[in-house]
C-alpha positions as CSV (number, residue, x, y, z in Angstrom):
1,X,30.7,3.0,-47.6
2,X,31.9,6.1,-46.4
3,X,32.1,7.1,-42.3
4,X,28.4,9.3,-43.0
5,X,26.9,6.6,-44.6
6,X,28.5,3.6,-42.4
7,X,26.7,6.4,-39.3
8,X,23.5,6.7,-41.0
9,X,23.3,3.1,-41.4
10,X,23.6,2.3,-37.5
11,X,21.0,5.3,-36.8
12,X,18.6,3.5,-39.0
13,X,19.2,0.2,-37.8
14,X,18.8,1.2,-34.1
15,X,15.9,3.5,-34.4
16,X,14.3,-0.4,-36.0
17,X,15.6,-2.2,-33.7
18,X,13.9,0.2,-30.9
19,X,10.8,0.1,-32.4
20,X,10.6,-4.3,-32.8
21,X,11.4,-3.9,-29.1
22,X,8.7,-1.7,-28.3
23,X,6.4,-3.9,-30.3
24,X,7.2,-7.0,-29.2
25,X,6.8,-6.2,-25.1
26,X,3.5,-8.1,-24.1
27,X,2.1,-5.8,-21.4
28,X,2.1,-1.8,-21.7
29,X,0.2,0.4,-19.1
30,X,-2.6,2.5,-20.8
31,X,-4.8,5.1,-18.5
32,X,-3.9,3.3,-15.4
33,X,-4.8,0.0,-17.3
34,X,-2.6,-2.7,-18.1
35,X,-3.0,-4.0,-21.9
36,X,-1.7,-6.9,-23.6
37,X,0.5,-6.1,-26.4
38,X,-0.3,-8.0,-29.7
39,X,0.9,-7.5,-32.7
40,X,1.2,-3.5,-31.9
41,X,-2.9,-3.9,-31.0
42,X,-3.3,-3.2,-27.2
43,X,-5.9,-5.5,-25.3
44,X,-7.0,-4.0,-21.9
45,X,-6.3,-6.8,-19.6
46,X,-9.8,-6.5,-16.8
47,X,-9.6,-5.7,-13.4
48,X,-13.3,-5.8,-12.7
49,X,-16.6,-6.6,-14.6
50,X,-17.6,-5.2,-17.3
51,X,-19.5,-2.0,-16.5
52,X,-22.5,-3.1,-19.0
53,X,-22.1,-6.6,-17.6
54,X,-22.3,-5.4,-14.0
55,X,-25.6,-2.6,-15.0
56,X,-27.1,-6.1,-15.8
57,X,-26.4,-7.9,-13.2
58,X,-27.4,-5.1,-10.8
59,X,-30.5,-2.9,-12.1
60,X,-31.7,-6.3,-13.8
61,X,-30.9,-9.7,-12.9
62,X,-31.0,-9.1,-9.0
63,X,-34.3,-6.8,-8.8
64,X,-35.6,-8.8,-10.7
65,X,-35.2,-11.8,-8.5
66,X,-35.6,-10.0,-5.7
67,X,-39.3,-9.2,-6.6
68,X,-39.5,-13.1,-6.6
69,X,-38.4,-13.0,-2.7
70,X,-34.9,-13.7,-3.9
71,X,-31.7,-12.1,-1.8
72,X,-29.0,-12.5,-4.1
73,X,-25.9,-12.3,-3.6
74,X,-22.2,-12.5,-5.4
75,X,-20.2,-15.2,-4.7
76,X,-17.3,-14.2,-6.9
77,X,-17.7,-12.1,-9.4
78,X,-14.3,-10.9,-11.4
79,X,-11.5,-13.1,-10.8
80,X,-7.8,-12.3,-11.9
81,X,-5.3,-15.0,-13.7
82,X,-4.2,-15.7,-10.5
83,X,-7.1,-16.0,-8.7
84,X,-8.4,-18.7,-11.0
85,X,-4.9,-20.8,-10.5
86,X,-5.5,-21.0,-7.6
87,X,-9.6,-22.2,-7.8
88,X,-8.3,-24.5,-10.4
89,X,-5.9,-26.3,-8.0
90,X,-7.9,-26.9,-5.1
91,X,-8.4,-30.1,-5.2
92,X,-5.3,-31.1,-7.4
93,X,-2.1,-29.7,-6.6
94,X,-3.8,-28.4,-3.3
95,X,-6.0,-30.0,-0.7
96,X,-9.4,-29.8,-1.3
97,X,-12.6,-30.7,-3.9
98,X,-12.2,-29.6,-7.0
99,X,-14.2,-27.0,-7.8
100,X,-13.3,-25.5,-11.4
101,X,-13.1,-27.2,-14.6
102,X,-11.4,-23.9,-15.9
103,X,-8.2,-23.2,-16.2
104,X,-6.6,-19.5,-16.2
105,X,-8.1,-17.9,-19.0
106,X,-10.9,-20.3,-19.8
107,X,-13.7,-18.9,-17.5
108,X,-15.9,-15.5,-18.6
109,X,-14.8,-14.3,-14.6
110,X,-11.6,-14.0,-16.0
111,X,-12.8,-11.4,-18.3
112,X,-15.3,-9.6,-16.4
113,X,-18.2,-11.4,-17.9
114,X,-19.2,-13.6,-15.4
115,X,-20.6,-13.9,-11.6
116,X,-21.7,-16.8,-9.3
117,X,-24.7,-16.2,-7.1
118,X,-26.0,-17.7,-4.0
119,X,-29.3,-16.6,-1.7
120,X,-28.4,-14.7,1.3
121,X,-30.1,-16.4,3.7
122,X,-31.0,-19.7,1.8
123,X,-27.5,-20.5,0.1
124,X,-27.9,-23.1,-2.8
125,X,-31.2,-24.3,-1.7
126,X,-33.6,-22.2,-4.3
127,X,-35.1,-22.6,-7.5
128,X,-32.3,-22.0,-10.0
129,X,-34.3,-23.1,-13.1
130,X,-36.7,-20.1,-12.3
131,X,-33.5,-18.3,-11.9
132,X,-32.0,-19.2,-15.2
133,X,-35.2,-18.1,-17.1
134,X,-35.0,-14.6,-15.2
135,X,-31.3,-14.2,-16.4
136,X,-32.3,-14.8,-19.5
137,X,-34.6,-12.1,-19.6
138,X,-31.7,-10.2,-18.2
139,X,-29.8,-11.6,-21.4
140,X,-27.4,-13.8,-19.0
141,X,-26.9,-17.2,-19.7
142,X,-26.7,-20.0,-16.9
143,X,-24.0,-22.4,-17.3
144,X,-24.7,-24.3,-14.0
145,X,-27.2,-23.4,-11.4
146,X,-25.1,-21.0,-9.6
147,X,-23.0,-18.9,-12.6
148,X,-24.6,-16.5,-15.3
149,X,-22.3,-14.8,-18.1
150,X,-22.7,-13.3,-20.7
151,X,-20.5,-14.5,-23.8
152,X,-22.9,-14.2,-26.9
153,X,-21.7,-17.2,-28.6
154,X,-18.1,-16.0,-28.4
155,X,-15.7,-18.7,-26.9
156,X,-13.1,-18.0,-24.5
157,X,-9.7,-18.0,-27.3
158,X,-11.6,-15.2,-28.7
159,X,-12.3,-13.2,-25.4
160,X,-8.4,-13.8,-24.8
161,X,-7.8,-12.5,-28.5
162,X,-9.6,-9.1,-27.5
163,X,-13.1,-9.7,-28.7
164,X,-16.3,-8.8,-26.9
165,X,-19.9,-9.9,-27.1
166,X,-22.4,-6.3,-28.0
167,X,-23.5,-4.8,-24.9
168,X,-26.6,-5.6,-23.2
169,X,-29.8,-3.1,-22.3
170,X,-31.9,-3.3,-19.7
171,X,-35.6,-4.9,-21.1
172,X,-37.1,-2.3,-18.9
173,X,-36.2,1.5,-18.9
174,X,-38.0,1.7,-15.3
175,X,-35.0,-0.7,-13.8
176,X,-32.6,2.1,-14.3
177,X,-35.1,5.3,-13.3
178,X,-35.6,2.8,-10.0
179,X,-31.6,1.9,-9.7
180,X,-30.9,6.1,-9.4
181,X,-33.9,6.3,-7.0
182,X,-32.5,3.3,-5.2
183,X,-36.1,2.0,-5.0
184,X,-37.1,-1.8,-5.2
185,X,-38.6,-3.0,-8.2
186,X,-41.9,-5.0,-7.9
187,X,-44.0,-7.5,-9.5
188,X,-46.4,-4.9,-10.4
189,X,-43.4,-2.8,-12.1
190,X,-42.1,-5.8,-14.4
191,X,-45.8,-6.6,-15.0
192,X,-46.0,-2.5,-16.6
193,X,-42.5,-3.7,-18.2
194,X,-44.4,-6.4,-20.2
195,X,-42.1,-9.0,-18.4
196,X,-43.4,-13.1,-18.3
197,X,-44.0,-14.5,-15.3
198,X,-41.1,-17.0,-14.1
């Protein structure tokens, strides 16, 4: 092998070595986001709920209950990696109850699909079956009484992996017209919407 070829050679094998670098880092930053690098497929990594998650929550889920006399309010709603740690160790390698089964990465707040509610002026002490059939109107599902996701049959291996369930719509186009107006809706409005009684 001549000195050309013997340079060409290290050229080559550089430029692939550069690029198996580049594809095997795990965490890139895309758009001020940072994304999870997999198999040269990014994964944005959340920092929030999911915008159609939270258009649920708010223009759906919490009008809704609020036309039942219900003052919601969010008790946690996205929660990082680190965040959930440390839930997960209260009450095991720190002092305190235990109050997650999850571990980092196998709750929907993780991913921006879930929130936890309470009453503002009640706390736990409402009627959360009558709030679990108004999230499911809402297309949220209740796990226990106070946290509603939505995860469309998808476990939470497959959220890591990058999937996401289809977006939700609001069962009522009035709930948005009366989010932008920042008016209340009423029983009278879901009753126009078509919606059941709960």
């Amino acid at each position: 092998m001549n000195l050309e070829d013997k340079i060409n050679y290290y050229l080559i094998a550089s430029a692939l070595l550069l690029i198996c670098i580049i594809a095997g880092s795990f965490f890139i930053s895309q758009n001020g986001k940072h994304a999870k690098m997999v198999l040269g497929e990014s994964i944005v990594v959340p920092t929030a709920l999911d915008p159609n998650f939270s258009t649920q929550i708010n223009e759906c889920f919490i009008p809704v209950a609020a036309a039942y006399g219900y003052t919601l309010r969010i008790t946690s709603g996205f929660r990082s990696l680190e965040d959930q740690l440390a839930i997960y160790n209260s009450g095991r390698t720190v002092d305190g109850h235990i109050i997650s089964w999850a571990e980092p990465g196998k709750s929907l707040h993780n991913y921006g699909f879930a929130v936890d509610v309470v009453d503002r002026w009640n706390g736990y002490d409402i009627d959360f079956d009558k709030l679990a059939k108004i999230g499911t109107y809402c297309g949220l599902e209740q796990v226990d009484p106070p946290h509603f996701e939505h995860r469309a049959g998808l476990s939470t291996d497959q959220f890591a992996d990058g999937m996401r369930p289809p977006p939700l719509s609001l069962p009522c186009p009035i709930m948005d017209i009366l989010a932008q107006d920042n008016k209340p809706l009423t029983l009278s409005g879901l009753k126009a919407c078509g919606a059941p009684d709960f």
